[in-house]
Each structure stands twice: as C-alpha cells, then as structure tokens.
C-alpha positions as CSV (number, residue, x, y, z in Angstrom):
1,X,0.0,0.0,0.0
2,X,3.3,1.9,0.2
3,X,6.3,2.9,-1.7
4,X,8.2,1.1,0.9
5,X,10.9,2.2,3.5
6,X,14.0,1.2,1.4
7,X,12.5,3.0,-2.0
8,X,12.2,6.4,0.5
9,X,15.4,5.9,1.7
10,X,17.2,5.6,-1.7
11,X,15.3,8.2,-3.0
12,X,15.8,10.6,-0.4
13,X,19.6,9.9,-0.7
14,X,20.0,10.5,-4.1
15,X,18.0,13.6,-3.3
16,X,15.1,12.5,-5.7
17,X,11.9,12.6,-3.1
18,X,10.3,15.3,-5.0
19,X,11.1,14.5,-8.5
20,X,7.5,13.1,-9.5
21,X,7.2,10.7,-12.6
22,X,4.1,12.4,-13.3
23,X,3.3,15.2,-15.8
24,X,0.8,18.3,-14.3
25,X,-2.9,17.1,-15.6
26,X,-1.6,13.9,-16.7
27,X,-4.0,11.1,-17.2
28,X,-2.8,7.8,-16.0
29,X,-4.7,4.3,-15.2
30,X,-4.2,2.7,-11.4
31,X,-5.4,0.5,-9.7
32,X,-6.2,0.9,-5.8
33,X,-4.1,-0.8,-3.4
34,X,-5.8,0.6,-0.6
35,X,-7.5,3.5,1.8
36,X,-5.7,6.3,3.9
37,X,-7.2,7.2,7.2
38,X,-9.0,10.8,5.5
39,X,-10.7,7.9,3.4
40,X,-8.6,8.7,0.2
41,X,-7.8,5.9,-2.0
42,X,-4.2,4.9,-2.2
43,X,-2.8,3.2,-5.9
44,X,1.2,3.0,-7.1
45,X,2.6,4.3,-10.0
46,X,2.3,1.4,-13.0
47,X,5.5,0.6,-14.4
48,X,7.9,1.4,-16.1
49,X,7.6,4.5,-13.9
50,X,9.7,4.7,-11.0
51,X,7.8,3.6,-7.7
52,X,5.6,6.3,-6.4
53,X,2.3,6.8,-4.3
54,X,-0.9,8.3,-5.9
55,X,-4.3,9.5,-3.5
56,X,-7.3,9.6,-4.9
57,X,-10.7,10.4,-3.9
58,X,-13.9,8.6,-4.2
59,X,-11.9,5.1,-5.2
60,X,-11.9,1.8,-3.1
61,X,-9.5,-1.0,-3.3
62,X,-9.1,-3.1,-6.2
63,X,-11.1,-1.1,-8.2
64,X,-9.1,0.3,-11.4
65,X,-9.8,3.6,-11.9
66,X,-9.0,6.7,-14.5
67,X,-7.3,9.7,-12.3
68,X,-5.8,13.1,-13.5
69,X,-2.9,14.4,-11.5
70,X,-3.2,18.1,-10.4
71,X,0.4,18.1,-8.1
72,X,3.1,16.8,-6.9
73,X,4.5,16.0,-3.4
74,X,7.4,14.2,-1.6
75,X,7.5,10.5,-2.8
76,X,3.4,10.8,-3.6
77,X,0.7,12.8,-5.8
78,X,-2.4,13.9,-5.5
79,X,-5.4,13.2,-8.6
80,X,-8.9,13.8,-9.4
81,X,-10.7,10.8,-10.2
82,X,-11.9,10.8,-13.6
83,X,-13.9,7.4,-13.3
84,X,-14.2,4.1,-12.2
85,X,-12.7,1.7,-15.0
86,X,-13.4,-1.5,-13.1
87,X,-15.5,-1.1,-9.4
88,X,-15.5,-3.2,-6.8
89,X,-18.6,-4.6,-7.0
90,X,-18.6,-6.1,-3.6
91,X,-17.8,-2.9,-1.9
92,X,-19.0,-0.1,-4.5
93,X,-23.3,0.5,-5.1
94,X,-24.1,3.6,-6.2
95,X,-27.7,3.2,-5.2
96,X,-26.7,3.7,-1.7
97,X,-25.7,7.5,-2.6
98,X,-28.4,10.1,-1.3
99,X,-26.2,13.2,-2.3
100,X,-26.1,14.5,-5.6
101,X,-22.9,16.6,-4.7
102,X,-20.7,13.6,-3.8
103,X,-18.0,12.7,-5.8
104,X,-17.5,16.7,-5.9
105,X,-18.3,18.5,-2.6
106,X,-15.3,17.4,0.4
107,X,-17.4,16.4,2.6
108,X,-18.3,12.7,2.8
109,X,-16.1,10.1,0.9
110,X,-18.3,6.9,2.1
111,X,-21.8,7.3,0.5
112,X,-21.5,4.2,-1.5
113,X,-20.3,1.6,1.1
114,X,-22.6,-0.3,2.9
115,X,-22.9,0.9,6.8
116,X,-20.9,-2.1,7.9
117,X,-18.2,-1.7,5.5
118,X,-17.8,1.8,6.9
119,X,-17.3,0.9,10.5
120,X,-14.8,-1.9,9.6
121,X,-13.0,0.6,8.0
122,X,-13.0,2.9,10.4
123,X,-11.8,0.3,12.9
124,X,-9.1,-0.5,10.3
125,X,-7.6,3.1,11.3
126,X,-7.4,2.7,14.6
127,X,-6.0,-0.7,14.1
128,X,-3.2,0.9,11.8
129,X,-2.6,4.0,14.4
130,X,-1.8,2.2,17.2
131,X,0.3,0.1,15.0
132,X,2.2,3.2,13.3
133,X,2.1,5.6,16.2
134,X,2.2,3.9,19.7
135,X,5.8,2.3,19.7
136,X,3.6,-0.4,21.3
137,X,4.0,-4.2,20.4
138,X,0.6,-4.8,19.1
139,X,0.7,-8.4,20.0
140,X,2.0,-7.9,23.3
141,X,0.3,-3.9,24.3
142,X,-2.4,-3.4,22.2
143,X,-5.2,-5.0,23.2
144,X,-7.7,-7.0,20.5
145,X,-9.6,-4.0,18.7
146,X,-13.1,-3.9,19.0
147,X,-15.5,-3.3,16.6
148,X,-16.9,0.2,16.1
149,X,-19.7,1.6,17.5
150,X,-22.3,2.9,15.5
151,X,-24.3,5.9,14.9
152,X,-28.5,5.4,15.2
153,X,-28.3,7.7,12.1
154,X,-26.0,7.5,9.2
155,X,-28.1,10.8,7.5
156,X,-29.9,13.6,8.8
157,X,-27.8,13.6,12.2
158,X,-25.6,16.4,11.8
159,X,-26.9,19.0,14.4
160,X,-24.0,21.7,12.8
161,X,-22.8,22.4,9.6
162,X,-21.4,25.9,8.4
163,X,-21.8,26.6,4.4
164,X,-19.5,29.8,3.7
165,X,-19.1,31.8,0.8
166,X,-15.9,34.1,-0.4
167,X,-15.4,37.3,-1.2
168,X,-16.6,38.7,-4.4
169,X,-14.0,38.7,-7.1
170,X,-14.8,42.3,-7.9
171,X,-17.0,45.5,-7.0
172,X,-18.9,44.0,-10.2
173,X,-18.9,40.7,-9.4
174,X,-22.5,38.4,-9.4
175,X,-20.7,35.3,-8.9
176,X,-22.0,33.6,-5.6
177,X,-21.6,29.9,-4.2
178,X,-22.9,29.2,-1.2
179,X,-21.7,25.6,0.5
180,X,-18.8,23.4,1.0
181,X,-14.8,23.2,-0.6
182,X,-14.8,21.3,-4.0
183,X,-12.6,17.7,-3.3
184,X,-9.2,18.8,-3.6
185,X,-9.5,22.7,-3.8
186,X,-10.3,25.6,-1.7
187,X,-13.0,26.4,-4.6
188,X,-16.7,26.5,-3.1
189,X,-19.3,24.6,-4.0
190,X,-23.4,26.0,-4.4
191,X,-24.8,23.4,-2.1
192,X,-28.7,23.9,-1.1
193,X,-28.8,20.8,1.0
194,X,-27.1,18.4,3.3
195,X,-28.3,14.9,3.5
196,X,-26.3,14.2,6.9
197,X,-27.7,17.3,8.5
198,X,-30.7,17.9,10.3
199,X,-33.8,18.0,8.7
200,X,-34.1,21.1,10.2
201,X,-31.2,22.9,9.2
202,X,-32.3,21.8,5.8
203,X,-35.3,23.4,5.9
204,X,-33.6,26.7,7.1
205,X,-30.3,26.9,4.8
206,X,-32.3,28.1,1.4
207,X,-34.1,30.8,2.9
208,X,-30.6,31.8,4.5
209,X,-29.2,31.6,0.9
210,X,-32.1,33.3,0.0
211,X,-31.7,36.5,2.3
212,X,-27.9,36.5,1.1
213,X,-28.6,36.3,-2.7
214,X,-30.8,39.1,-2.8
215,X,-28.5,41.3,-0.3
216,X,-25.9,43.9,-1.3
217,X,-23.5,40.8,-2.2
218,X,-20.9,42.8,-4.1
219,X,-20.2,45.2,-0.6
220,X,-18.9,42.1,1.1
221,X,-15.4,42.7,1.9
222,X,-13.9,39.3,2.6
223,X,-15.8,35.6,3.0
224,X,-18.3,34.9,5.3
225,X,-18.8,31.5,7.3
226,X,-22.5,30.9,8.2
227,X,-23.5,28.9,11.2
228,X,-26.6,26.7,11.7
229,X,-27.1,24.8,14.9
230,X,-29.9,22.8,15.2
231,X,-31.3,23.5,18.8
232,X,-34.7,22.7,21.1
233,X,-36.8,25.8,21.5
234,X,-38.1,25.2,24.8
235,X,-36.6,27.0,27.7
236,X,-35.0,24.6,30.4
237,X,-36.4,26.0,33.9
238,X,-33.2,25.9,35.7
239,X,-35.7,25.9,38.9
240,X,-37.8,23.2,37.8
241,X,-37.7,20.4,40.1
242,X,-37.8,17.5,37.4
243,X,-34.2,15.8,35.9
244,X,-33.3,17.9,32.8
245,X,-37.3,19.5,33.2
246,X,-38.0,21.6,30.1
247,X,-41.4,24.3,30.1
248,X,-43.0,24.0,26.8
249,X,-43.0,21.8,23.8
250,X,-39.6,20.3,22.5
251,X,-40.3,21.9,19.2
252,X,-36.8,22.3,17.3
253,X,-35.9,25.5,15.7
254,X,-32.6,26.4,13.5
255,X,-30.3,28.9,15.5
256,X,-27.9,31.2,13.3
257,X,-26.4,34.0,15.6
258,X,-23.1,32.9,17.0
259,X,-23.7,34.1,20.0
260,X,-26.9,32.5,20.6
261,X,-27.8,29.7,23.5
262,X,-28.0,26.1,21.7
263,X,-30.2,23.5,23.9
264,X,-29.8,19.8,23.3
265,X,-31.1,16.7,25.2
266,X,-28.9,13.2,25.7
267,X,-31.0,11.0,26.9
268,X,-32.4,12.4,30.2
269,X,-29.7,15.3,30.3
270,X,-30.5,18.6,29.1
271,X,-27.9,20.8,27.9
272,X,-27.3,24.2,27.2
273,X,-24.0,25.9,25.3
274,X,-23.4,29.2,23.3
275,X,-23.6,28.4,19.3
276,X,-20.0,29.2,19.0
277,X,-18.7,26.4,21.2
278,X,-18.3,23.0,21.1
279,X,-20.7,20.5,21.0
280,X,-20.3,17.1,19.3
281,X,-22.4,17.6,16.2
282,X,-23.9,14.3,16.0
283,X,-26.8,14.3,18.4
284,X,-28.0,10.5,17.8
285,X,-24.7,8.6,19.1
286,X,-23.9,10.3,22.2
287,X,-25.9,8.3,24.5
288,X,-24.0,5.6,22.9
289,X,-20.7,7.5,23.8
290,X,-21.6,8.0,27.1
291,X,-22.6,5.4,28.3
292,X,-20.0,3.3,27.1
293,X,-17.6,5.5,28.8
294,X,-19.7,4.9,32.5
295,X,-19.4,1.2,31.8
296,X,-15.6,1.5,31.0
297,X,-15.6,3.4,34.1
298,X,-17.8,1.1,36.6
299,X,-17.7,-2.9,34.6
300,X,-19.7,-4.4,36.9
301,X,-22.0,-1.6,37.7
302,X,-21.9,1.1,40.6
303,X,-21.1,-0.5,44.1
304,X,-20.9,2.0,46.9
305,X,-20.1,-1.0,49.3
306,X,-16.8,-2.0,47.0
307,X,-13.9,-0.1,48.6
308,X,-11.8,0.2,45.4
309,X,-14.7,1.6,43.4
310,X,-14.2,5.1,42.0
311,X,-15.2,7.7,44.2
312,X,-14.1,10.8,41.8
313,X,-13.8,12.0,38.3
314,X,-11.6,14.4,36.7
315,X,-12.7,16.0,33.5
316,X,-9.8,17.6,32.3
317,X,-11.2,19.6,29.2
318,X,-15.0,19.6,30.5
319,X,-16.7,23.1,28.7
320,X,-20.0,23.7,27.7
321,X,-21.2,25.8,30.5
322,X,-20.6,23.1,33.3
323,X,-22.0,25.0,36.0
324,X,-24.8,26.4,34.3
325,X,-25.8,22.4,32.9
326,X,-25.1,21.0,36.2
327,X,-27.7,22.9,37.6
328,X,-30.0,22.7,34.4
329,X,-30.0,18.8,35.3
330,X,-30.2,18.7,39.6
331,X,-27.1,17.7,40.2
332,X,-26.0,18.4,44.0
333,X,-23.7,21.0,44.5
334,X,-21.7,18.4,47.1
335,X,-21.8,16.0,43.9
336,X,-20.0,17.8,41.5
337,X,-17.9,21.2,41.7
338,X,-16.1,22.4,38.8
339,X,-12.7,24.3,38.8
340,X,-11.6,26.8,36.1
341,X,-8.1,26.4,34.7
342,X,-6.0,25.2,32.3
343,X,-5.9,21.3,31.8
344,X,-2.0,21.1,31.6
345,X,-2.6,22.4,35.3
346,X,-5.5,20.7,36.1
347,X,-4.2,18.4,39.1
348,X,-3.1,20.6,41.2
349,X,-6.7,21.5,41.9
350,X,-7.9,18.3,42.8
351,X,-4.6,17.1,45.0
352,X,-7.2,16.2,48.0
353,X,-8.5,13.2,45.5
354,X,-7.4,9.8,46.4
355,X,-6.0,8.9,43.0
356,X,-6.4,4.8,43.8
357,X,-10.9,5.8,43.8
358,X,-10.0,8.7,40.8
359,X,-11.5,8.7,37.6
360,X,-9.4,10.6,34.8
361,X,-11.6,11.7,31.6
362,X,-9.6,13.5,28.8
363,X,-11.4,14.6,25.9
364,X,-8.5,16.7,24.1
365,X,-8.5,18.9,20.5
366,X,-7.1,17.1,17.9
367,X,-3.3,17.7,18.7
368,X,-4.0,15.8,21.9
369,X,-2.2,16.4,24.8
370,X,1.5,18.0,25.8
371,X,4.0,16.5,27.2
372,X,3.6,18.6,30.9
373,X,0.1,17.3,31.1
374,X,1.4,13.5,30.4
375,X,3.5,14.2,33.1
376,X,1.3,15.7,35.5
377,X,-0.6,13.0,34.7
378,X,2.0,10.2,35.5
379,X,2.8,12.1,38.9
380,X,-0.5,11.7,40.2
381,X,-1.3,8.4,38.6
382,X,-5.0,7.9,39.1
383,X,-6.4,4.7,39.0
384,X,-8.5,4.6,35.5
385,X,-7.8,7.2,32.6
386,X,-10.7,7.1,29.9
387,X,-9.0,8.9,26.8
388,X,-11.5,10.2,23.9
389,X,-10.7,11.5,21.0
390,X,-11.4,12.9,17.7
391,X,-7.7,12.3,16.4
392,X,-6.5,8.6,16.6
393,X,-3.1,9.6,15.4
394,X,-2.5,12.0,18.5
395,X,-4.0,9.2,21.0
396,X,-1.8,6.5,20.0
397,X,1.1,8.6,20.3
398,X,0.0,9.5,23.8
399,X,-1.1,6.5,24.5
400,X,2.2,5.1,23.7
401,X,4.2,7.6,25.9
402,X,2.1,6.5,29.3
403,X,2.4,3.0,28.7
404,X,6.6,3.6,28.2
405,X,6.4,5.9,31.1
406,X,5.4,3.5,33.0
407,X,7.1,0.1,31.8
408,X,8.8,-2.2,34.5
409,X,6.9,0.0,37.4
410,X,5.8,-2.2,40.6
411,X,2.6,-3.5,41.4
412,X,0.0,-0.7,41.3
413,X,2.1,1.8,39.5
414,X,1.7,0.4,35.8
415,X,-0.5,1.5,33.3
416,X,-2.0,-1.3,30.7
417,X,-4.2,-0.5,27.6
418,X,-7.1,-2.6,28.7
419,X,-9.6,-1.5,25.9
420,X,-9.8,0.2,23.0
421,X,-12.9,0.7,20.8
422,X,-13.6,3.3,17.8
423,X,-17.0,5.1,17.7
424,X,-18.7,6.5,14.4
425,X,-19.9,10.0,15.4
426,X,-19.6,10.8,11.3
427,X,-21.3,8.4,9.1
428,X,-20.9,8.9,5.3
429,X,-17.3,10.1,6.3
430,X,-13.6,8.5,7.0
431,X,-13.8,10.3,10.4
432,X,-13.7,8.0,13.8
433,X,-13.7,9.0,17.8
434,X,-11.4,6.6,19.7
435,X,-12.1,5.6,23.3
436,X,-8.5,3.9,25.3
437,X,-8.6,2.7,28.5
438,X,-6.1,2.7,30.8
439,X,-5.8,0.9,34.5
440,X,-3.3,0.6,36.5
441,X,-1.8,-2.9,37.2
C-alpha cells in the first residue's frame, strides 16, 4: 500500500523525493491498493515509472480507476478521479448514494459503502494508528480492537454544519456559491442541502441563501462563514424540580447567531452551550458514547459498598457551560464542583483526590495532549484514565508515551491498555472517535 521504506530511503539519498514521474494534468490508469485514514484511495505508480504513491478520492481498493494528477509531493501525488474503469462490486453500489454533490463536494467520501463496510474501516484506522504511532508491540500492548460503535443515524444527524461563501471577485462581481470546498481545492461549491444534516437545518439553509442572494453581495469585503445549529426551543427552567425539566414543547428551531444559546437533550440530560462552542455535532450517538464511557468506568455496575470503586472523576477539558448544565439537570452542588483552569494544570486543583478511587476523563482537540500534562498525569497516577478522541493519530502517540512511562513500574504503578474501541460520530465520512482505557496494574 506503500512505496516502501527502502525505495524512500534511496530516494531521499540521491535527493530524488520530489522528482514526480508524473506530468501536471496527466491522465494515467491505477489500480487501488488501498484506503488512507482521510478515506482517500491509495494506488502506485504502474510501471515502467519509478515507484511512487498516488491518493485519490472517491476510489476503493481493487477497483481500477482513471485519475488526472493536479500536483506533486514528496514521494506521492495527488489526482482527481476521472472514473471508475473497473469497481469493486462487492464494496462499490451507487444506489446507496443520497447526495447529488458527492463525488465533488469534500465532505463525505463513504456514500457508497454499505454501513458495515464503513465501520470496519473505520476500525481498520485505529487498528493501523496504534500500529504506526504507539511504539507499542501490538501483540504484546495493544489489546484486540473492538469493533466500532455505531451511529442510530448514518443521515440527517448532523446537528452543525457551516456553508461559507468568499469574497466577491470584484466590486462587479454576481458570482455567488454558497456551501462546502470542492474535493481537492479551496473552490466552493453552491450546495442547497445536506443529506447528513438535520432536517431542520435543511429546511432553514435556502431561505438563508435566500436573504444573502438578494442582499448587497458585491459590498462584502472578505468571505463569510454561516453557522446553523440545530437546537430545542423550549426554555429549560433551571428551577424546575424534574431531571433535565424543560417548560414548553420540544419543538426544534434552526439557531444562526453565533452568539446564541444552543439547547440539546442526551438522553435524560439537558444541555445548554453558546452556538460558537463546542458540542459534538452528531446528536443520535452520544448516549451511545456516554454510556459506554460509564461502563468503562464502573464494569460491573456502581457499588458504593466495593472499597476500590471510584469515588471521583476528573474532567480535564469539561466546557460547555458546566455550572450552568449541572444545575439545568439537579445535580447536588456536594456532587459535582467544577474548577476553572487550564488542563495542563488541572491536578493541582484536585490534590485532596485519592487517585487509587479517581476517575481521569480526557477529551482533548485534535493535537491531543503536551507532554507537561502527560507528566502531570504520571505524577499523580489515578487509578482509571478514559481517553477520547477525535484524532486517533495524537491518541496513539499519547497512548504510547504513558504505557513507556510507565514500563517495569511495581505492582499498582503500571498502566496497561485494557480497551480500545472506535466510535462513528460521522457516518458517510472517513472520520472515527477513539475511546483507550487505561488501568493501572
């Protein structure tokens, strides 16, 4: 699926790495060897040409395909697909598509895979990122891989999506698309609808578009992101006595001002969050998410009489207006308290918690996490660390540096990878959530 590791090293030896054996815009024939974790195809160069990596979009292994190459990169290139000499007919139906943008618009690459084919895939990456970023044996650290968890809805469950349009070209310009990037460019696309949103952000976008169209256009002075968030109308009564108790109707409306106040319910929880921040954008999985984290958490159930069950939690990147949704939903003050700070700093807030009954949840952006919070983390060495995140690349590698951390360390003081599961909070796209868990031995 590669060049291979001795065909780099010759190459960048002999100081060749960049020297493409492709022509700009020239058309070749490949066949797919295999996927990249963005969901990009992966072929080789045919021969006689000198061995060389080509992605693709929109192809799936063993298919044989047309592609056009549009530029050049160190020991690969990057191509449009032209079309599909030879599919793979037991991975490939285009009946399954429901978008008449894909194949163009960037934003899903998986519309014509069957739903289970997607999550193997997906598991397929976090099998290959802990194998190419962990420095962990796989046999020997990595625990079997279980099979992905998936989303309720694979369309119509994207609670966020922001279309954008740029700048006109000129004082005189009419030229307008509103939507998403074109595969490959920064060009954008004039999408009217999302089949993986909301039906009722669908219902709002043309009207948006609308307003926009028939507005002074040509004044805009750079491009404009729009945001729509699809959110409950009711009001929560934060006095209301009931779990999560709402006043009104759960009527759902489309909410466009940034800084608006989004509501959503999971499960019995109610939450509320301003439309700028972040809120996983896939509304139908996340009692799925979180409940498999409580069960990683508790495997045999809560058991106040167990003396070695947990007793605390640490959220290290907890947002969305904690307080505010604490209260929202009833929790006890004594139950819960939250502490403002920065998570690289975040235990030495919580140094009163018995780390041997301490829950660790981390929940970073997609760079993961520095090396002074890995350490903060090793020195005060809590008993379970539940790690989820939206970058399987970054976990593994984080992953990995715990586990070596903490190698040859005496009874207690050892972390093990006891699971490891992917979750699909994206269908129709390459994109998977990874949840690690880590208990000390």
């Amino acid at each position: 699926m590669h060049v291979g590791k001795d065909v780099v090293d010759e190459a960048v030896r002999d100081g060749t790495e960049f020297e493409s054996p492709f022509e700009f815009r020239e058309e070749v024939t490949l066949t797919v060897a295999g996927l990249c974790p963005t969901g990009e195809a992966i072929a080789l160069s045919p021969e006689p040409k000198r061995p060389w990596a080509v992605i693709i979009p929109f192809s799936l292994p063993g298919e044989t395909i047309q592609a056009r190459i549009y530029r050049n990169a160190r020991m690969h290139s990057f191509a449009d697909l032209i079309t599909v000499l030879t599919p793979n007919p037991d991975l490939r139906d285009s009946d399954r598509i429901k978008c008449k943008y894909f194949g163009s618009c960037a934003g899903c690459q998986y519309q014509m895979l069957s739903y289970d084919t997607q999550l193997d895939f997906k598991r397929d990456v976090v099998v290959k990122a802990y194998r190419n970023f962990s420095s962990q044996s796989p046999s020997k650290d990595i625990p079997p891989i279980q099979s992905t968890i998936g989303s309720p809805l694979q369309y119509g469950y994207r609670t966020k999506i922001t279309p954008h349009f740029d700048a006109p070209k000129n004082s005189d310009s009419n030229e307008l698309n509103i939507g998403f990037n074109r595969v490959g460019t920064r060009r954008v696309m004039d999408i009217e609808e999302c089949p993986i949103a909301t039906t009722i952000i669908n219902e709002a976008l043309p009207p948006i578009r609308d307003n926009i169209i028939k507005s002074e256009y040509a004044h805009y002075s750079k491009g404009v992101s729009l945001l729509l968030r699809d959110s409950l109308e009711s009001v929560v009564d934060p006095d209301a006595n009931a779990e999560g108790s709402t006043s009104g109707p759960k009527r759902h409306i489309c909410v466009t001002e940034h800084n608006a106040t989004v509501r959503e319910q999971v499960g019995n929880w109610t939450f509320e969050y301003g439309a700028n921040s972040f809120f996983q954008n896939n509304n139908s999985v996340l009692v799925s998410l979180t409940d498999y984290v409580r069960d990683c958490i508790f495997p045999l159930g809560p058991n106040p009489e167990d003396p070695t069950s947990p007793t605390h939690l640490v959220d290290a990147y907890c947002g969305a207006a904690a307080t505010r949704n604490a209260k929202l939903n009833n929790i006890p003050a004594e139950k819960c308290t939250f502490r403002s700070g920065d998570a690289a700093n975040i235990f030495s807030s919580v140094g009163e918690f018995p780390p041997d009954r301490t829950v660790l949840v981390i929940d970073p952006p997609r760079k993961g996490c520095d090396d002074k919070f890995i350490k903060q983390l090793l020195d005060f060495r809590c008993k379970t660390v539940i790690y989820v995140s939206c970058n399987v690349h970054t976990q593994a590698r984080d992953v990995g540096k715990i586990l070596k951390a903490t190698e040859g360390e005496g009874s207690g003081r050892k972390y093990v990878l006891e699971t490891l599961r992917g979750l699909d909070l994206f269908p129709q796209t390459a994109h998977v959530e990874s949840v690690a868990v880590l208990r000390l031995v």
